[in-house]
C-alpha positions, -999 to +999 in steps of 0.1 A: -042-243-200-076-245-220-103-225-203-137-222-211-160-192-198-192-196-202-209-159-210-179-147-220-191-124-244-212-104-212-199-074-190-176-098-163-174-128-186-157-108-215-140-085-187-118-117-173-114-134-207-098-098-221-077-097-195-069-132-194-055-129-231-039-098-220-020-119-196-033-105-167-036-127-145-009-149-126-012-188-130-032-183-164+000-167-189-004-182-224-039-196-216-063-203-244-101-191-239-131-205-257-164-184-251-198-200-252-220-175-249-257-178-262-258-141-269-292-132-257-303-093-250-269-087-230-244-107-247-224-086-277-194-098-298-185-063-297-174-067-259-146-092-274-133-073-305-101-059-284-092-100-283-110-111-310-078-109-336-059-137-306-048-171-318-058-182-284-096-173-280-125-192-301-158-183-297-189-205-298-223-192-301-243-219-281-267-227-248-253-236-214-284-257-213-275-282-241-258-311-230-246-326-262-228-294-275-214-293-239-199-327-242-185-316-275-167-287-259-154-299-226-132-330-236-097-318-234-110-289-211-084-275-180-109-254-165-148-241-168-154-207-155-191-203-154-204-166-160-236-174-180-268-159-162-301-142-163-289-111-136-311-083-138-338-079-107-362-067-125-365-085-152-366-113-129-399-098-110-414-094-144-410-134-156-391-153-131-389-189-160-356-177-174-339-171-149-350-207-135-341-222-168-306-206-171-294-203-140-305-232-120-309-258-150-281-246-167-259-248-141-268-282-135-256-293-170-227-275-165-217-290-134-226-327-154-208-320-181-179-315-164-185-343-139-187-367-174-156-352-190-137-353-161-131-313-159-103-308-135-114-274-121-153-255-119-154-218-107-190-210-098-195-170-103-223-159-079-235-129-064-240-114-027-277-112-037-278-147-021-272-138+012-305-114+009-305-082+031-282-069+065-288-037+081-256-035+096-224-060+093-211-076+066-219-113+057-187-137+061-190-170+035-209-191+067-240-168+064-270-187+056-291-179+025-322-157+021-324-145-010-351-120-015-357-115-055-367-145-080-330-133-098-314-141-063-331-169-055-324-185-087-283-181-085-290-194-044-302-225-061-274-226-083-249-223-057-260-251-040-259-275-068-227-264-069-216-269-039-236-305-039-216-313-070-182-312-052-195-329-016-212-354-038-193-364-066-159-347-057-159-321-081-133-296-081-158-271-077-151-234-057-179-207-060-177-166-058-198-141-045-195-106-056-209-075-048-225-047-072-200-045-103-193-014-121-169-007-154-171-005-191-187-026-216-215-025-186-251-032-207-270+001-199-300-011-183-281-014-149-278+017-124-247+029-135-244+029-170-285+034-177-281+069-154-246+079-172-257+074-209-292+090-197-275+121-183-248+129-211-281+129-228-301+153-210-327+127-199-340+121-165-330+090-143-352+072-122-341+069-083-361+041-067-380+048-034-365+071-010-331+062-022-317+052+012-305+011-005-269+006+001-243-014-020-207-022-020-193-012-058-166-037-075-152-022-101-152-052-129-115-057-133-108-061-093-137-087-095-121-107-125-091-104-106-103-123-077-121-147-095-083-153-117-069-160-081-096-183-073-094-204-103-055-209-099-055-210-056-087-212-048-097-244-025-121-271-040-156-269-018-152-231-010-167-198-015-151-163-015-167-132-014-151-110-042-159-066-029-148-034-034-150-019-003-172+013-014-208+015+003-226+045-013-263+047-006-286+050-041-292+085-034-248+091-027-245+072-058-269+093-078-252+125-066-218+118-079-230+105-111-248+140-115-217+159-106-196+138-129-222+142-158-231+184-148-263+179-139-287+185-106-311+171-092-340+181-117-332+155-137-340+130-108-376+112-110-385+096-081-402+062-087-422+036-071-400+016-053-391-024-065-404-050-052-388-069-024-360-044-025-331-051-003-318-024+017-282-032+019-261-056+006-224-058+026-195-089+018-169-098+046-137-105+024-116-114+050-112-149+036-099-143+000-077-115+015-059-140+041-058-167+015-057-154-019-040-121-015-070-104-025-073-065-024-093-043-046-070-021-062-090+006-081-100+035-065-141+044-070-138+077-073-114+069-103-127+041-112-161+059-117-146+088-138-130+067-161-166+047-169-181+080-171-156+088-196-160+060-213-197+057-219-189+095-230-160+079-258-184+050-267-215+058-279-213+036-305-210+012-283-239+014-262-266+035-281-279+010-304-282-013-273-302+011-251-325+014-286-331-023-290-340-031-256-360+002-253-345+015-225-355+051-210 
């Protein structure tokens, strides 16, 4: 099988193509991977240097949203998992044009691309964002959309295409939806890794508003998991939520990061809340666990120690990034 992951050289994209040359992964043994991956801000080759030395992975340094390279790469092609995405809420606030242009545009070449070279199978990796906000529940795959950020709004958009791509033209098409990722190799402007590499540092972090959001944490290798199950059983036309099953409240979360780091609350600064902030994001994954055999496996309380420890081995790693993009 001849895969290509689009992003693959980002936190999930080089997550499931490491793992995928590791021969992780059921249904995708012996599989070659090619990477395009236009390595903007977030991408880094250094994500891919642990598979980097395998006969089976090439890597081309390229935009989603050029059609002529994609028709160059997809003849011949088994599969396209599509990572590649603009993802960070904030950002998006800021200048909403990029994440327009990549997600929503680029998306649509994919998805033409692979309708010209006859691409037997599309996985479409979204994000809960899209469902926007539920006080109390969890969403199932039938909930309508309301995204409430330009970020989320953007990957809605995508999603549909998507999903228009397959009821249209018959494209073998299935899209994910995932809730808030966490592991190594995670670029340290996100919650997680921007409060870990902070506190081994003896800086402050900043906790939004009155901390009280809610998310459901994924660690990175149950997600590339499911999405691995999708891609080999997944039905054409579908969507599966992809979770973890921890809810922690901003302010839960930011506790056991201080206790895993040895540090109190003084190193908290409150800040203005974001805009349009969702308060709680929750995914029903009732579906991919009766169909696909889907469970996360990795313990959070684990599964946060080991990033901790990580971001602690790693510095090389992730200082030089937190430098460029001027992160504080």
């Amino acid at each position: 099988m001849k895969i290509l992951v689009t992003g693959g050289a980002g936190f999930i994209g080089s997550n499931f193509v490491r793992r995928t040359l590791q021969d992780a992964y059921p249904g995708l043994e012996g599989a070659e991977v090619v990477v395009l991956d236009a390595l903007t801000y977030s991408g880094n080759l250094e994500n891919l240097a642990p598979v980097s030395d395998s006969p089976r992975y090439s890597f081309v340094h390229g935009d989603i949203r050029n059609g002529a390279l994609l028709d160059e790469l997809f003849p011949g092609l088994d599969a396209v998992v599509h990572f590649a995405a603009e993802s960070h809420v904030d950002r998006s606030v800021r200048d909403a044009g990029i994440f327009v242009e990549t997600n929503v545009l680029g998306t649509q070449q994919l998805l033409d691309a692979a309708l010209r070279n006859r691409v037997p199978r599309f996985v479409h990796v979204s994000t809960d964002e899209v469902y926007g906000s539920i006080a109390e529940g969890s969403w199932d795959e039938q909930r309508a959309l309301e995204p409430n950020s330009p970020y989320s709004a953007s990957k809605a958009g995508s999603d549909l295409l998507a999903r228009s791509y397959h009821r249209t033209h018959g494209l073998n098409v299935s899209i994910t939806r995932c809730s808030n990722n966490y592991g190594p190799y995670h670029f340290p402007e996100k919650v997680i890794p921007l409060f870990v590499t902070n506190l081994i540092d003896d800086r402050h972090v900043p906790l939004y508003g009155t901390g009280d959001n809610i998310r459901d944490w994924l660690h990175v290798d149950d997600h590339t998991r499911g999405i691995a199950l999708v891609l080999v059983n997944g039905r054409a036309g579908e969507i599966y939520n992809i979770g973890g099953g921890t809810e922690l409240s901003n302010t839960e979360l930011t506790q056991l990061l201080l206790e895993a780091t040895g540090k109190d609350w003084s190193f908290v600064d409150r800040v203005a809340d974001r805009l349009g902030h969702d308060l709680r994001y929750s995914v029903d994954i009732s579906k991919i666990r009766a169909e696909l055999g889907y469970e996360p496996l990795v313990p959070f309380e684990q599964g946060l120690a080991d990033v901790v420890q990580w971001y602690r081995d790693n510095r090389a790693w992730w200082e030089p990034l937190k430098a460029r993009a001027e992160l504080r």
